[in-house]
C-alpha positions in Angstrom: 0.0 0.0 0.0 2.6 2.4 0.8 4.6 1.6 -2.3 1.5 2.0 -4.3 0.9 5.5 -3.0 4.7 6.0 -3.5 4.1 5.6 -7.2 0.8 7.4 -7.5 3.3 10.4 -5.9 6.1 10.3 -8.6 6.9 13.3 -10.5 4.3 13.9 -13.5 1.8 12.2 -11.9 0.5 14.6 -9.2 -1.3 16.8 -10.6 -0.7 19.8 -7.6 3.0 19.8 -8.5 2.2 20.2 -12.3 -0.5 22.8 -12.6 1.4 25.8 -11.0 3.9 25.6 -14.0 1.7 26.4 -17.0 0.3 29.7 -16.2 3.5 30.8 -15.2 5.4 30.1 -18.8 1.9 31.8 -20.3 2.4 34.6 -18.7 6.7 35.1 -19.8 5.5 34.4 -22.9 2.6 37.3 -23.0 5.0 39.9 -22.2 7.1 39.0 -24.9 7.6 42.1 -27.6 8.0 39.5 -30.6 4.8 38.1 -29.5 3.1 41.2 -29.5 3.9 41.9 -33.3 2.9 38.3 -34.5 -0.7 38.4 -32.8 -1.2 42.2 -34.4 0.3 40.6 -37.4 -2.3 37.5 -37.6 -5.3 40.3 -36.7 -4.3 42.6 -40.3 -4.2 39.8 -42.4 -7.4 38.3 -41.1 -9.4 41.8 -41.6 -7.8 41.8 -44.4 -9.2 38.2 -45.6 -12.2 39.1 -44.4 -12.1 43.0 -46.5 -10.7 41.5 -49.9 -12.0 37.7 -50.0 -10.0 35.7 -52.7 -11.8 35.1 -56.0 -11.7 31.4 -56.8 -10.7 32.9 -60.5 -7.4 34.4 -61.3 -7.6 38.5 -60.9 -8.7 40.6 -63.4 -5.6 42.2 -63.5 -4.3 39.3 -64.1 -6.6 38.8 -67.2 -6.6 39.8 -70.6 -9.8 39.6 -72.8 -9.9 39.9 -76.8 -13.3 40.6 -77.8 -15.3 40.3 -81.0 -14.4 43.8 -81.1 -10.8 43.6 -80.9 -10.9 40.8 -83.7 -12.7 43.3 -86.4 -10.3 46.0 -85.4 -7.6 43.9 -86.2 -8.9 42.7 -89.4 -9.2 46.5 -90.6 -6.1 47.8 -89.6 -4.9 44.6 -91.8 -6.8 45.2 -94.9 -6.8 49.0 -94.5 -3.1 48.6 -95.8 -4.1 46.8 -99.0 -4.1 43.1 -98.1 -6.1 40.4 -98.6 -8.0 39.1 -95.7 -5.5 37.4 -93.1 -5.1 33.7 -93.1 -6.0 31.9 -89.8 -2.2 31.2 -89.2 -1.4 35.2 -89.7 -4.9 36.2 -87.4 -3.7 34.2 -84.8 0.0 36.0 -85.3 -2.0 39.4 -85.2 -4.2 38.2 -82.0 -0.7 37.5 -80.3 0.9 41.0 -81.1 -2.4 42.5 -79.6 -1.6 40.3 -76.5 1.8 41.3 -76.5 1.5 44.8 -76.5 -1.0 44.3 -73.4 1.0 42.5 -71.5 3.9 45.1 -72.0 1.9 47.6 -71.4 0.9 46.0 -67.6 4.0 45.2 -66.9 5.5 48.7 -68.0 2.4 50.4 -65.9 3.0 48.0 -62.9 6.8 49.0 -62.5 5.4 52.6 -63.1 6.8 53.4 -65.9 3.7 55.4 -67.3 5.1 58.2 -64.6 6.5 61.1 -65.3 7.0 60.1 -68.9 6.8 62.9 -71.4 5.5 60.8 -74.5 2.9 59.0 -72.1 1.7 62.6 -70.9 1.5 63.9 -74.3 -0.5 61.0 -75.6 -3.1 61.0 -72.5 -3.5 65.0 -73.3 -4.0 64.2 -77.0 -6.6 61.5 -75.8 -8.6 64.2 -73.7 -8.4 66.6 -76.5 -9.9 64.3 -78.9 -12.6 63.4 -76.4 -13.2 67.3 -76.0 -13.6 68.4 -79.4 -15.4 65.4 -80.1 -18.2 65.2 -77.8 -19.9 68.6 -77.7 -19.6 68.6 -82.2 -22.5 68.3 -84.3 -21.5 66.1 -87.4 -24.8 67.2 -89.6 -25.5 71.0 -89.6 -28.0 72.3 -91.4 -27.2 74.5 -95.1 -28.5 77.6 -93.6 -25.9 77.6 -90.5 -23.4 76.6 -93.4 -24.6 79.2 -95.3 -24.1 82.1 -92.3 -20.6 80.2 -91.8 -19.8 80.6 -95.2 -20.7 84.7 -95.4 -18.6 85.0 -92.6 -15.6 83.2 -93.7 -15.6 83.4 -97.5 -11.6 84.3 -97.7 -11.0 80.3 -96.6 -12.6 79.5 -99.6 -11.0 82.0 -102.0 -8.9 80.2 -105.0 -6.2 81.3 -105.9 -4.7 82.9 -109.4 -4.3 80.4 -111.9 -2.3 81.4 -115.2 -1.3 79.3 -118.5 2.4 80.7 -119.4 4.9 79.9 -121.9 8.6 80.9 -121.2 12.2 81.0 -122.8 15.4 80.0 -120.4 18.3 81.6 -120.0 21.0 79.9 -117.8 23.6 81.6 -115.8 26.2 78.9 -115.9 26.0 79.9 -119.6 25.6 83.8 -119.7 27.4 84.8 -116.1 26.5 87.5 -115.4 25.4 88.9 -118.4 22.5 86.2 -117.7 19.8 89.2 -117.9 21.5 91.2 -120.4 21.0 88.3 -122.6 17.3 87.7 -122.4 16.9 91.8 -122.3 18.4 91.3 -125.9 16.1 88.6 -127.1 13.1 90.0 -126.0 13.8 92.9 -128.2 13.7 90.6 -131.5 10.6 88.9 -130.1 8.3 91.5 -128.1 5.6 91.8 -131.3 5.5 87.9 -132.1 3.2 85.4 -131.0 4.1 82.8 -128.5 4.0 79.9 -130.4 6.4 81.6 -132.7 8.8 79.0 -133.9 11.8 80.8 -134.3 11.6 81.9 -130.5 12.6 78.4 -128.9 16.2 79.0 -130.4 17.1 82.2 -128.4 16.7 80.8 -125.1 18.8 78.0 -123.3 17.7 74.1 -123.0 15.4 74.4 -120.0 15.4 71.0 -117.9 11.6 71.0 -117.4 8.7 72.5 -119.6 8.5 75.0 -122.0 4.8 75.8 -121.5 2.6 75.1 -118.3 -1.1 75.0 -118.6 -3.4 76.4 -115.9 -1.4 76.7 -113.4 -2.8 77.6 -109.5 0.1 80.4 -108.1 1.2 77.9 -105.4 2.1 75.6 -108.3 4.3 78.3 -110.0 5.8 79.2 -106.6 6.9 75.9 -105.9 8.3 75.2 -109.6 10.1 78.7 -109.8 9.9 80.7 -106.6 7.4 83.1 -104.9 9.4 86.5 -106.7 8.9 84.8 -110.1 5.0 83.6 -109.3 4.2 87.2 -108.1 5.1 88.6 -111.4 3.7 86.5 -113.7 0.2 86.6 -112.1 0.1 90.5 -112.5 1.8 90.1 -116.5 -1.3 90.6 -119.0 -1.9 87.7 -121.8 -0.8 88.2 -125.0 3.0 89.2 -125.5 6.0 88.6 -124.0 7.5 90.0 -120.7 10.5 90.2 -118.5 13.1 89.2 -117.7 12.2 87.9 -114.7 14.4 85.8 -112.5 13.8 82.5 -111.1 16.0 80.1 -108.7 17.4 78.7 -112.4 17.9 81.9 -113.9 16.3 84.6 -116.0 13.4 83.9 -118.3 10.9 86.0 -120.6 7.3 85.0 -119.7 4.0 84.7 -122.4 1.2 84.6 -120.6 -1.8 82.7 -122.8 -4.6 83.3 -120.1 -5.2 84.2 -116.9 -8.1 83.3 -114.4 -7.9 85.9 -111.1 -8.7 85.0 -107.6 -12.2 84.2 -106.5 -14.7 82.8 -104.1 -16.3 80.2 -105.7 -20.1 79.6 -105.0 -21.9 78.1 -102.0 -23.2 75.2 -104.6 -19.3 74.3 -105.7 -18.3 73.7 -102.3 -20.6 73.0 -100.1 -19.0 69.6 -99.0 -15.6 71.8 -97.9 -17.7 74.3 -96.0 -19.4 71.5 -94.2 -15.8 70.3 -93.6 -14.2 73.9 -92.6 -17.1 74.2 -90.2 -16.8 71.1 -88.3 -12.9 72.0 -88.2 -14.0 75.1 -86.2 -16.4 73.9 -84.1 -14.4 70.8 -83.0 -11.6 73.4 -82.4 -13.8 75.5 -80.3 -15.1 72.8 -78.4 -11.2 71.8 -77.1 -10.5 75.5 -76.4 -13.3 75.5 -73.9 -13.2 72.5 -72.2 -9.8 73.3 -71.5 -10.4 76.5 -70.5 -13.0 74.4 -68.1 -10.4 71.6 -67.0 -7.7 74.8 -66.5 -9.6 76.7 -64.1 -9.7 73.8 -61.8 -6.0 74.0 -61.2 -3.5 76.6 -59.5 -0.1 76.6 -61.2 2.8 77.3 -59.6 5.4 79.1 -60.8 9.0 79.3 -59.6 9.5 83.0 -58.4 12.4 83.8 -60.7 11.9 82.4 -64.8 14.7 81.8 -66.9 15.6 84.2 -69.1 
């Protein structure tokens, strides 16, 4: 008997001797620091899980989506370059560019590189701009608010001079510069004859472009002999020769056959571009005031001394 209560007495068995130690270690342990920031840890993550439940489905962020849409925009930008329609093998090709550029794009945006880039900004401000001048725009005005446009704005619309002109060449790698003296002389022989005289072609110099120019708007002339030279030849009268008058090749003597002056054409002959110009306006005025809107919500701040 006594070595059975003995035994029932050995260490781990009596349960007075083992209680006492538990709530002691729970306590050390409570007024531990690193415990402290696990338990606040464990309480974040579970508002957290409870705040932002996990989809069973990946993130949209984490999905990209071609639609029917994307598939017929595709196939235009393809055939507006002249093809023929794409084969499955090069639609598939296109389909993974589009993904591609996506998937740059989110990773470029996600490592912030969209910030504080200058050709990003400019494109975004492009983007509103369009949106501006695009939504407040009516696309179908009616002839008389073209018509009161038109009165208004009738110098838009104006054509220009256009002349039909004949001319003889004289070159100053050949005459120096005597170049003007020399076509001074040969108009003298040739001021009463006709232009399509045909002993006249043999006074001048081989010319490396035309001889004679039919109908011809002023900007034409400018471009093909200069601004000086168009100038002239718009105010010369039909019918006998002229000059000389220089050009970036040389000196020539000008025949003018006809001559049509500057005019507004009719409301009839171009009422298509009217419709156009006014659109142009109106989209124009529709960015300058939503802008002017958008701008007046912001303060700039400028530094107190500008460079010069």
């Amino acid at each position: 008997m006594d070595r059975q209560a003995d035994m029932n007495a050995a260490p781990g068995k009596n349960p007075d001797a083992a209680v006492p130690a538990q709530p002691l270690s729970l306590r050390r342990w409570l007024h531990e620091p690193l415990v402290h920031f696990v338990m606040i840890g464990m309480a974040l993550f579970a508002g957290y899980s409870v705040l932002n439940p996990k989809s069973e489905t990946a993130s949209d962020s984490n999905r990209i989506v071609v639609t029917p849409d994307d598939l017929v925009q595709i196939s235009v930008a393809w055939l507006a370059k002249g093809r023929p329609p794409p084969t499955p093998e090069q639609m598939q090709n296109l389909i993974e560019l589009k993904v591609r550029e996506e998937v740059l794009f989110r990773e470029a945006k996600a490592l912030g590189l969209d910030k504080d880039d200058t050709i990003v900004k400019r494109r975004m401000a492009q983007k509103m701009e369009f949106l501006a001048e695009g939504a407040a725009v009516d696309n179908d005005p009616s002839t008389d608010t073209l018509r009161a446009w038109f009165t208004d704005n009738q110098q838009r619309f104006a054509l220009l001079p256009r002349v039909s002109f004949r001319h003889l060449y004289f070159s100053s790698d050949r005459h120096g510069e005597r170049t003007r003296e020399a076509a001074a002389k040969a108009l003298e022989k040739i001021a009463d004859q006709s232009g399509e005289a045909k002993d006249v072609a043999a006074l001048g110099d081989p010319f490396m472009y035309q001889d004679h120019y039919g109908d011809r708007s002023f900007d034409d002339i400018a471009k093909l002999f200069g601004l000086n030279f168009a100038r002239v030849l718009v105010g010369t009268k039909p019918g006998s020769w002229q000059g000389p008058v220089e050009s970036g090749y040389g000196w020539h003597l000008i025949f003018v056959d006809s001559s049509a002056p500057s005019r507004v054409p009719a409301f009839e002959e171009i009422e298509s571009d009217i419709k156009a110009g006014w659109i142009a306006d109106q989209r124009a005025q529709a960015k300058a005031n939503a802008y002017e809107t958008m701008r007046a919500r912001y303060q700039v701040v400028l530094p107190e001394k500008l460079p010069n």
